[in-house]
C-alpha positions as CSV (number, residue, x, y, z in Angstrom):
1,X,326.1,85.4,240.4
2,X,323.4,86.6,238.4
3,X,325.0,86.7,234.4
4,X,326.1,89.5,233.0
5,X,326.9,90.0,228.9
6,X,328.4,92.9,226.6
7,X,325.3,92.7,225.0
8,X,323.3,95.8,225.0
9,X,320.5,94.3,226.3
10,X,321.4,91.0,227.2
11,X,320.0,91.7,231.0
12,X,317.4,94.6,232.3
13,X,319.3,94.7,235.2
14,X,321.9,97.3,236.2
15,X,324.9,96.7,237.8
16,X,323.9,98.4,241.0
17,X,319.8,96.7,241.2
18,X,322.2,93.3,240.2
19,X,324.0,94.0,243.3
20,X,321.0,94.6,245.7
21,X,319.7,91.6,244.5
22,X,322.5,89.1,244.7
23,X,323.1,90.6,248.7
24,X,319.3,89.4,249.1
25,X,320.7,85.9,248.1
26,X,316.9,84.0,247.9
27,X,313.2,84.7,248.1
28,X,310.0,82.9,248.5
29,X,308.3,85.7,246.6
30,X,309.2,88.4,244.3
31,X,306.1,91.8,244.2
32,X,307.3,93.9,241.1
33,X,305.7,97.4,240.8
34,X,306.8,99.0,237.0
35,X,306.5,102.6,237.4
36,X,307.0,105.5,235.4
37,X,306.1,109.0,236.4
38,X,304.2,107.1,239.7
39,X,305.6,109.4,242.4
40,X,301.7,110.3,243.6
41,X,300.2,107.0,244.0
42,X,303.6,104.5,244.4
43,X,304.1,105.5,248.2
44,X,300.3,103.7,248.7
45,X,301.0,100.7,246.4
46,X,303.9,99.3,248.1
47,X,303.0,100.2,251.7
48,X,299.4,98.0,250.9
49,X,301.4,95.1,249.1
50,X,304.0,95.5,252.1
51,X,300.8,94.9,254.6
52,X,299.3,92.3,252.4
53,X,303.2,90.5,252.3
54,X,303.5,90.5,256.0
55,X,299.9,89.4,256.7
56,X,299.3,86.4,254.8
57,X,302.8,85.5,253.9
58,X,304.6,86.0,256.9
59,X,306.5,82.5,257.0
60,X,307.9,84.0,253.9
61,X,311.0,86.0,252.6
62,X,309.8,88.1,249.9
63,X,311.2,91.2,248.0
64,X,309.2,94.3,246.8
65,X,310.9,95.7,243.5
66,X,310.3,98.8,241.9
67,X,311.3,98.7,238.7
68,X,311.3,102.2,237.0
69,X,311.7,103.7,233.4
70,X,313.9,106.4,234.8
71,X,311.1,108.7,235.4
72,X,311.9,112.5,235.8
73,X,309.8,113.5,238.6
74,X,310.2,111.7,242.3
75,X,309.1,108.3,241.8
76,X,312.2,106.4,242.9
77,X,312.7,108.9,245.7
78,X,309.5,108.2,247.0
79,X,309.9,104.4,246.5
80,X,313.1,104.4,248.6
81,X,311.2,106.4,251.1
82,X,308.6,104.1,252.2
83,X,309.7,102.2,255.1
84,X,309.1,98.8,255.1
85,X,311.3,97.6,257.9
86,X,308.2,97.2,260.3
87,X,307.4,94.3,257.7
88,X,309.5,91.0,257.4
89,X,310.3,92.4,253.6
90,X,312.8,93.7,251.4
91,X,313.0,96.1,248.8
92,X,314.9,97.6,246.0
93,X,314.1,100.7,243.6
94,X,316.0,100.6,240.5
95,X,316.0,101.3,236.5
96,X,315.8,98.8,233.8
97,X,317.9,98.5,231.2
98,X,316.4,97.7,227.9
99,X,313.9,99.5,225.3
100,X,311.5,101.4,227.5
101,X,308.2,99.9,228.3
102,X,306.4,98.1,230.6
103,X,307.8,94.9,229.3
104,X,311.4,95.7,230.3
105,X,310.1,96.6,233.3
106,X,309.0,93.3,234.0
107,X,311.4,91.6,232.2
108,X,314.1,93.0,235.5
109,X,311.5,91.6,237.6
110,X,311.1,88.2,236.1
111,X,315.1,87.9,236.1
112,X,315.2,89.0,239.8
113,X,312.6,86.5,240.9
114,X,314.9,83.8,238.8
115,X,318.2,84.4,240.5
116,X,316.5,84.1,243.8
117,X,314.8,81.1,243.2
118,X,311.1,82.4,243.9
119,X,308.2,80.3,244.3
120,X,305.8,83.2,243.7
121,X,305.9,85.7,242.0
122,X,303.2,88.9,241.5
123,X,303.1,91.8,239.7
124,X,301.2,95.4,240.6
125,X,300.2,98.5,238.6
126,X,301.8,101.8,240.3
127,X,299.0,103.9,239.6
128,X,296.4,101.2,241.7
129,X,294.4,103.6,244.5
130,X,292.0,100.9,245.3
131,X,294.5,98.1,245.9
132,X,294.2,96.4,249.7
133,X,296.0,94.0,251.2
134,X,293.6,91.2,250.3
135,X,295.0,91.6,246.1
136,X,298.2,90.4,247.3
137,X,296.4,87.2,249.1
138,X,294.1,86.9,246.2
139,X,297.1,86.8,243.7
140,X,300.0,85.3,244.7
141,X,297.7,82.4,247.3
142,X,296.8,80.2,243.6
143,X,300.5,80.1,242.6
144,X,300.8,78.0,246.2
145,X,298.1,76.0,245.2
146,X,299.1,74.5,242.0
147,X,298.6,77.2,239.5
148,X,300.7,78.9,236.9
149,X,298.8,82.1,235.9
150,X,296.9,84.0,238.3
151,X,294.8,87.3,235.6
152,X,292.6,89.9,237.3
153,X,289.3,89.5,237.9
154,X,288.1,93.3,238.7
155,X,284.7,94.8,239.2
156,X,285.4,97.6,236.7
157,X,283.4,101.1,235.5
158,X,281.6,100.2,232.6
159,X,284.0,102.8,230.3
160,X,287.0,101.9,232.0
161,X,289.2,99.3,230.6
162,X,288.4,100.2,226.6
163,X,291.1,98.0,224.5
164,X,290.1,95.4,226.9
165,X,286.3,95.6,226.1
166,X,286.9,96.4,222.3
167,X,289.6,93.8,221.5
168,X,291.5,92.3,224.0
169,X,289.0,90.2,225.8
170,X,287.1,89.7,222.3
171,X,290.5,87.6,220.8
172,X,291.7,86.1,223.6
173,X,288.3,84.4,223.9
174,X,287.6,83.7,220.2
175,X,291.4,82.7,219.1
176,X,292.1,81.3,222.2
177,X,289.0,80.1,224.0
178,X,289.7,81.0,228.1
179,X,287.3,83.5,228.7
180,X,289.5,85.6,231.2
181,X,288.4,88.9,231.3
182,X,291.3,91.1,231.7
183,X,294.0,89.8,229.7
184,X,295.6,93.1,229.8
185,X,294.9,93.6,233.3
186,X,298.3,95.0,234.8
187,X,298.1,92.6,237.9
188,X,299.3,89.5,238.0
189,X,300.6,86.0,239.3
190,X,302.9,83.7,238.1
191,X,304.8,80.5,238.9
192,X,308.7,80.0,238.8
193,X,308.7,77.7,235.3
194,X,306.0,79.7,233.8
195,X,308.7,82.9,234.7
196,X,311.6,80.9,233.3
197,X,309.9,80.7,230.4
198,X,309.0,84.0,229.3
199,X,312.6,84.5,229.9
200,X,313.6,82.3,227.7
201,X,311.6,83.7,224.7
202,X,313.3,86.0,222.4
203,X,310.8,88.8,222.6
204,X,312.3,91.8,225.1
205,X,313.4,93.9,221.7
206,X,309.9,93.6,220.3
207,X,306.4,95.4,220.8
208,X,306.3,93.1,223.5
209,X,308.9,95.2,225.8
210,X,306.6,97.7,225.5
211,X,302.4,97.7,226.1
212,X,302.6,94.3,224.2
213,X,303.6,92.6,227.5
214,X,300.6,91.6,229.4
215,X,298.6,90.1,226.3
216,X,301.7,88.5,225.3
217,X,301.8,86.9,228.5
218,X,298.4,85.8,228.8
219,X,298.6,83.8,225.0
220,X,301.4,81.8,226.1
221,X,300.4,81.1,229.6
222,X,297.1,79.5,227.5
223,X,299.0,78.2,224.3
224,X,301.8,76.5,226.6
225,X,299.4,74.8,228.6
226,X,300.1,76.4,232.0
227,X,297.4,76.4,234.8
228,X,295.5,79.2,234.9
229,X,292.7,81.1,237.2
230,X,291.4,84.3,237.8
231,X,291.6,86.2,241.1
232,X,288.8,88.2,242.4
233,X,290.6,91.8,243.3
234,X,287.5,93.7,243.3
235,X,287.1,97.6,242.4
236,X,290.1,98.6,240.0
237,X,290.3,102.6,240.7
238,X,293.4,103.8,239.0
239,X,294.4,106.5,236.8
240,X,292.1,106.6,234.0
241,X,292.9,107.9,230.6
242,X,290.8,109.5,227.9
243,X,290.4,106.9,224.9
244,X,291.6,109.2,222.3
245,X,295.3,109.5,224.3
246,X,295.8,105.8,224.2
247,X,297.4,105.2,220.7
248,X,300.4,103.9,221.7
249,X,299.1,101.5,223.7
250,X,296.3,100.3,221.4
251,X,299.0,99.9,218.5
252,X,301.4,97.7,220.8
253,X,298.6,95.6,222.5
254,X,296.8,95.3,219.1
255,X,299.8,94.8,217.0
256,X,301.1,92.1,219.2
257,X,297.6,90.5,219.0
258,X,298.1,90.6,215.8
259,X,301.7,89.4,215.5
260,X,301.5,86.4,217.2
261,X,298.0,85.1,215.4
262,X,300.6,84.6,212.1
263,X,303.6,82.9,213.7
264,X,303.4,79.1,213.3
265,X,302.9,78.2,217.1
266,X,300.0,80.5,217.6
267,X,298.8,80.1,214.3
268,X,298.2,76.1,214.5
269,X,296.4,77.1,218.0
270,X,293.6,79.3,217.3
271,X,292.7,77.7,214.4
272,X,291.6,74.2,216.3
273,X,289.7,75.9,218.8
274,X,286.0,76.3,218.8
275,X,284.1,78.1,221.3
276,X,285.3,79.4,224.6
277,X,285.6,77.5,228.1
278,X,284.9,79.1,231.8
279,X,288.3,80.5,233.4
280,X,288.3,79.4,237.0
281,X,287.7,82.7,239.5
282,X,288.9,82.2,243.2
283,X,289.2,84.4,246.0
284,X,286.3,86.7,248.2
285,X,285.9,89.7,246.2
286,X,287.7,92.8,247.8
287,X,287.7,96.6,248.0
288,X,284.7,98.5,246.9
289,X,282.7,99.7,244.4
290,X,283.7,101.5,240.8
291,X,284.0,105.1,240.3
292,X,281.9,106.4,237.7
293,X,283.4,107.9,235.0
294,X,282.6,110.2,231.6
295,X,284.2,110.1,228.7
296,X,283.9,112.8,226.0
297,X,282.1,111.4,222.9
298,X,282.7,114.8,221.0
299,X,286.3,114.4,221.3
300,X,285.8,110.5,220.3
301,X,283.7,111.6,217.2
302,X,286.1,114.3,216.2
303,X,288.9,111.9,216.2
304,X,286.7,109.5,214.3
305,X,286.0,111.6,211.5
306,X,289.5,113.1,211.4
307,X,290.8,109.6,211.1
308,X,288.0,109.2,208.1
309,X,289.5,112.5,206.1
310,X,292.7,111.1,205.5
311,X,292.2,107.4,205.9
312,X,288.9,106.8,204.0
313,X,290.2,105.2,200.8
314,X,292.5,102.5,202.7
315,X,289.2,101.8,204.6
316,X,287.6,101.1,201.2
317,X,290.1,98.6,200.6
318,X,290.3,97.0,203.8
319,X,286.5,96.5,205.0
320,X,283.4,94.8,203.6
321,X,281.8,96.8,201.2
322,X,278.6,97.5,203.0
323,X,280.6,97.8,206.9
324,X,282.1,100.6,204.8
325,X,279.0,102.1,204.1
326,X,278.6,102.4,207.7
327,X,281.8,103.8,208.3
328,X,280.1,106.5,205.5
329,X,277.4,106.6,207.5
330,X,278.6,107.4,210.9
331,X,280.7,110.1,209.5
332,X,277.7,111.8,208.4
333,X,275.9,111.9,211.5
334,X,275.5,115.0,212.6
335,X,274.0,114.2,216.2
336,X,276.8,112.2,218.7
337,X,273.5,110.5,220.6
338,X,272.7,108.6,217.0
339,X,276.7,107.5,216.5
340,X,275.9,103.5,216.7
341,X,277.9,101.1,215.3
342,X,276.6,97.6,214.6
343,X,278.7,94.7,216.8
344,X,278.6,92.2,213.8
345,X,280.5,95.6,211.8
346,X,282.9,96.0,214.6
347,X,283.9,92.3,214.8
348,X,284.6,92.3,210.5
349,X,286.3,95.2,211.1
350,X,288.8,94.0,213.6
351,X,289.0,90.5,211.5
352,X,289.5,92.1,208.3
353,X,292.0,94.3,210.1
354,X,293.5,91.0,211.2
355,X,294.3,89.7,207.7
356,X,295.4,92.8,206.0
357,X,298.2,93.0,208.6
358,X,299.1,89.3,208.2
359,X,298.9,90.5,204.4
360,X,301.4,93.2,204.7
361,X,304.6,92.2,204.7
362,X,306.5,95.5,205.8
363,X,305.6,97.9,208.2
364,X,303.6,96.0,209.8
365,X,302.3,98.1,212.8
366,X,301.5,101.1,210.2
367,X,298.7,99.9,209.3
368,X,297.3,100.0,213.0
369,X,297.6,104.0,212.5
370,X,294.1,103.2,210.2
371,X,292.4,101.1,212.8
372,X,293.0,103.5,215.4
373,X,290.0,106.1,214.5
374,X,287.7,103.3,214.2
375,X,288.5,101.6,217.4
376,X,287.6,105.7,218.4
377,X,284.1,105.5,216.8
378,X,283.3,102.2,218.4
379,X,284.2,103.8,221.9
380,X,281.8,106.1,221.2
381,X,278.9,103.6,219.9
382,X,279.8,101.8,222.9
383,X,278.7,105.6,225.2
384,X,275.5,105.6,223.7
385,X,274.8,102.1,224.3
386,X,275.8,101.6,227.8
387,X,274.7,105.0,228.7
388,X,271.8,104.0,230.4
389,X,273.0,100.5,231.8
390,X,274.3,99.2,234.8
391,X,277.7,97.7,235.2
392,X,275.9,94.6,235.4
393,X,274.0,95.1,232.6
394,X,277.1,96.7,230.6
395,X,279.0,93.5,231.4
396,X,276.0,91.5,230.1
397,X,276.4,93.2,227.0
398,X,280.5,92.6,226.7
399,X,279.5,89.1,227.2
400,X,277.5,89.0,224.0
401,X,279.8,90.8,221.9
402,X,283.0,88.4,222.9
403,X,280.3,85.7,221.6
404,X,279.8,87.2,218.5
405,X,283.7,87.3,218.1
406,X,283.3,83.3,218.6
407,X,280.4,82.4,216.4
408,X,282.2,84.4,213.6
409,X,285.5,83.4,213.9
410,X,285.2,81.1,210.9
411,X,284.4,84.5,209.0
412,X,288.3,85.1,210.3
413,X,289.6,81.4,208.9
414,X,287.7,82.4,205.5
415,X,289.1,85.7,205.1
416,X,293.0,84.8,207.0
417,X,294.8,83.4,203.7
């Protein structure tokens, strides 16, 4: 039976989804889908992964399960709508226990796949519209083949994906040096021991249980030593979100950037490394091509220099005197086409921003609030830039910047204590 504790949280598992599952008794592979207010776009998601389940893994048993954070509108009705008995799968819809977040989400996931014993286990965005059967091939085929860690490797718009192309791929190469490009990516595989472990860690009533999850993931998958590739999954079309509305998730997946660089572990890791080393990328690429996007550089500007009104003197005290200066500068430009901010300026900023949190010793994540209108000005520096570029080209340019994050990361060491 699959342990059960008076401990509030002690299990993201209800009674009743803890019932489904122990009736299902094993599984080769366990497909968990978090949703959350999904109810237009889950029906398509588990009806591809279904297809993808049964025609490239039909020697075996595997589970689809919908893990929800007790939306409102009809997501779980939906989910239990979809038939999937035409397919040789299973499938449960249920709530998590736990704070809410994606990281409960797949914390009930990870602890499914457990009790049955998986060999394989994947996890899918709900909100995916270009996912195909081939992304379930792509990820979950490597765990079969030896490896412990299976990221995303999308062809994405060039202004989709903005904490990833700011920050997210930036430290994960420089601290960490595995140049996987979507470290937040949403999509992933995973092997049994690499699952047991994050269960194991003492993290599910942290940031991580929230947006914090998938970079979380990703560090220890490289700081543990697990195997890890990327799978080509081609176009990522999903619900994209205006820059300016994603606060809460650049404070969770920023803060827990953040949080683990101090702890002892992490700490004695990123230090060492120098440089960055090729991630392995496997799989034909699939689907099609990005959908171009706009994003409203008035509105990123506004926020900018909002942010500037009532943070400007903790600015003063956390940036480099003449990166400041910039910040000055910016906030007096009066045409959005000239809003440019300098790379080198962006990567002190984030470094410096680095520091000052491991400085602080309360309150940790309120000093994020500060960073948040600057990671909004370089969003819109990054519109002007790429304005004119091709995805290719764009990419070619998120390539450079990671590298400056390498080449100064000894700025980072200087600055850190």
């Amino acid at each position: 039976m699959l342990k059960t504790s008076n401990m509030r949280f002690s299990t993201a598992l209800r009674e009743e989804t803890r019932k489904k599952i122990e009736n299902i008794g094993y599984a080769d592979i366990v497909v968990g889908i978090p949703t959350y207010f999904s109810q237009n776009t889950i029906a398509h998601v588990i009806e591809q992964v279904a297809k993808g389940l049964d025609r490239y893994f039909n020697d075996k048993k595997a589970l689809i399960f919908i893990s929800d954070g007790g939306s409102t509108d009809d997501t779980r009705e939906v989910a239990e709508a979809v038939d999937v008995s035409k397919y040789n799968v299973e499938k449960v819809v249920g709530i998590y226990r736990g704070i809410p977040g994606k990281g409960s989400a797949l914390r009930a996931i990870f602890e499914s796949a457990e009790f049955l014993k998986a060999t394989a286990i994947a996890t899918f965005d709900s909100d995916l519209r270009s996912i195909t059967p081939e992304w379930v091939k792509n990820i979950i085929e490597p765990i079969y083949t030896g490896y412990d860690f299976v990221a995303p490797y999308y062809l994405r718009w060039k202004f989709d994906g903005t904490i990833t192309n700011t920050i997210a791929y930036n430290m994960t190469r420089a601290l960490y040096g595995k140049k996987i490009r979507q470290p937040i990516g949403g999509d992933f595989g995973f092997s049994r021991p690499l699952v047991k472990d994050y269960l194991d860690n003492e993290v599910w009533d942290t940031e991580v249980a929230k947006f914090g999850i998938d970079i979380w993931m990703t560090t220890n998958a490289i700081v543990d030593n697990y195997k890890i590739c990327q799978a080509r999954l081609g176009a990522k079309i999903h619900n994209e979100k205006d820059p300016t509305q994603l606060s809460d998730m650049y404070r969770e997946v920023v803060g827990t950037i953040f949080k683990l660089m101090e702890q002892p572990k992490y700490e004695s890791y990123w230090k060492k490394i120098k440089g960055s080393t090729d991630v392995e990328i496997l799989g034909e690429f699939v689907g099609e091509e990005p959908e171009p996007f706009s994003i409203d550089i008035n509105n990123l500007i506004e926020y900018f220099k909002i942010g500037y009104n009532n943070f400007a003197p903790v600015w003063k005290s956390i940036l480099e005197e003449k990166d400041f200066k910039i910040i000055e500068k910016l906030y007096m430009t009066e045409t959005a086409e000239n809003f440019i901010m300098p790379v080198d300026t962006w990567v002190r900023i984030v470094y410096r921003y680095a520091a000052y949190f491991h400085k602080t010793p309360r309150q940790k994540f309120k000093v994020l609030n500060t960073m948040i209108p600057l990671y909004n000005a370089k969003v819109a520096s990054l519109v002007n830039e790429l304005k004119d570029m091709t995805v290719e080209e764009a990419e070619k340019y998120y390539d450079n910047q990671a590298l400056r994050f390498e080449e100064m990361k000894d700025y980072l060491i200087k600055i850190w204590e």
